[in-house]
matplotlib code that plots the C-alpha trace (Angstrom):
import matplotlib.pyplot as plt

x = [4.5, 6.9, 4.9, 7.4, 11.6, 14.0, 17.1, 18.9, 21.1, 24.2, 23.0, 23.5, 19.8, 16.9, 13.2, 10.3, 6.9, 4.9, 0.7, 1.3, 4.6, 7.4, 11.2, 14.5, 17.4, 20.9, 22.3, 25.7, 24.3, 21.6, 19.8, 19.4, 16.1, 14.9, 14.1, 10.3, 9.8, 5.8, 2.3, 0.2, -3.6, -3.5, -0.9, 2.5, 2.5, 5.3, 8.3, 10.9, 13.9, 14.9, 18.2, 20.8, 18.7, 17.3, 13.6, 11.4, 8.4, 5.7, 2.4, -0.7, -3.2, -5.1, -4.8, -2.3, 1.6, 3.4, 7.1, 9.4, 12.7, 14.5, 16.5, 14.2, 11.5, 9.2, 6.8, 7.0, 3.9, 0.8, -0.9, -4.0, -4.8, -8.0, -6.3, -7.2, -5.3, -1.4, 0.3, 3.5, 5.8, 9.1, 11.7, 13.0, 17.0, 17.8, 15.2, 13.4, 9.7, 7.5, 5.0, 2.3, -0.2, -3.2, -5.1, -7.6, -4.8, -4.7, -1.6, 0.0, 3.5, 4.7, 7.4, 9.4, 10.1, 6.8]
y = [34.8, 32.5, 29.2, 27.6, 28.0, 26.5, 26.7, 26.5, 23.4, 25.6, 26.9, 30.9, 31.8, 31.3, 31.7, 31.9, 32.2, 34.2, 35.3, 36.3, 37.1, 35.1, 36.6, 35.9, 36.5, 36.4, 34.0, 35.9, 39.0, 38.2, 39.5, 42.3, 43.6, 40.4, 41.2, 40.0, 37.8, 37.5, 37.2, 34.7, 35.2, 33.5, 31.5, 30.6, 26.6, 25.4, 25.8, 24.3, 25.6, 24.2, 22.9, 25.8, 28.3, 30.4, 29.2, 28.5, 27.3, 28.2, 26.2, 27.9, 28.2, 29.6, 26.6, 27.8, 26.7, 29.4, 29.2, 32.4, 33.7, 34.7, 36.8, 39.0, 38.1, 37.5, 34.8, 32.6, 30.4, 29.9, 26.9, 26.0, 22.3, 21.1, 19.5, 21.9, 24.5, 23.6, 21.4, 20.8, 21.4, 19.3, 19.4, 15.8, 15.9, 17.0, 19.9, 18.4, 17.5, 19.4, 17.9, 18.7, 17.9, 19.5, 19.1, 16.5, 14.0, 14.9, 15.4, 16.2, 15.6, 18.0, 18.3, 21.8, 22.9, 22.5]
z = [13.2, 11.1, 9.6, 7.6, 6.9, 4.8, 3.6, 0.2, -0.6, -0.9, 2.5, 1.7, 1.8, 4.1, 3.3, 6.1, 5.7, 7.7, 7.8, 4.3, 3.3, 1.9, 3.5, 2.1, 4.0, 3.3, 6.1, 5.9, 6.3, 9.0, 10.8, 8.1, 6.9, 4.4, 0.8, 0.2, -2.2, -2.5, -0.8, -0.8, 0.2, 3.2, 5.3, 4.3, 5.2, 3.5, 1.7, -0.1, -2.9, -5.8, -5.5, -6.1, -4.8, -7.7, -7.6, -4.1, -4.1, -1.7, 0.0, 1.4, 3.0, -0.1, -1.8, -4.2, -5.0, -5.9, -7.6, -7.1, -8.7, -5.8, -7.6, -9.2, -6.2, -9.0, -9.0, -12.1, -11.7, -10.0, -9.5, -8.1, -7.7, -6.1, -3.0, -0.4, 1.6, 1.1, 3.8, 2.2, -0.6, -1.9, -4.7, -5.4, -5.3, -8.8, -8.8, -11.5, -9.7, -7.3, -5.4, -2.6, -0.3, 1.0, 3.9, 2.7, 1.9, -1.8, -3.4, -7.0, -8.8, -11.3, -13.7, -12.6, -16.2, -17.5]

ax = plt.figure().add_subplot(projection="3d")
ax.plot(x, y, z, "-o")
ax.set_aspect("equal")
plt.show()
């Protein structure tokens, strides 16, 4: 079953998460068979995309942030933060932070290019 969606500022793609998998669809083509993006080890709980679309970044429930190329569906980095399992990802509005929270009420800021 789908855990999390979202959409891409420019609105052209859509990313759900799902037990494990990450989906990308082309919303102008849907409902066509979605290109997979990645896996996490558990749950999918969140998502969120950089602004433009090129890079999402994923939340779940294996404690991990992940952030993808949704181009290549490559994932460019892993991070695992000791906040707990992931309850929610977000881009600020110029795609230059990430930040998320975990289950225990922990959460992290990061600078997206570094």
């Amino acid at each position: 079953p789908a855990e999390a969606i979202a959409f891409s500022s420019n609105g052209e793609l859509l990313a759900v998460g799902t037990d494990w998998e990450i989906l990308l669809f082309e919303v102008d083509q849907f409902p066509h068979k979605p290109k997979v993006v990645g896996r996490h080890q558990g749950m999918v709980q969140s998502l969120a995309f950089v602004p433009g679309g090129k890079h999402l970044i994923s939340g779940g429930s294996d404690k991990s942030v992940r952030v993808w190329d949704t181009h290549s569906q490559t994932m460019l980095t892993n991070y695992n933060w000791e906040i707990g399992r992931i309850a929610s990802v977000s881009v600020d509005h110029d795609g230059v932070r990430g930040s998320a929270v975990g289950n225990e009420g922990n959460f992290v800021i990061w600078d997206l290019d570094g």
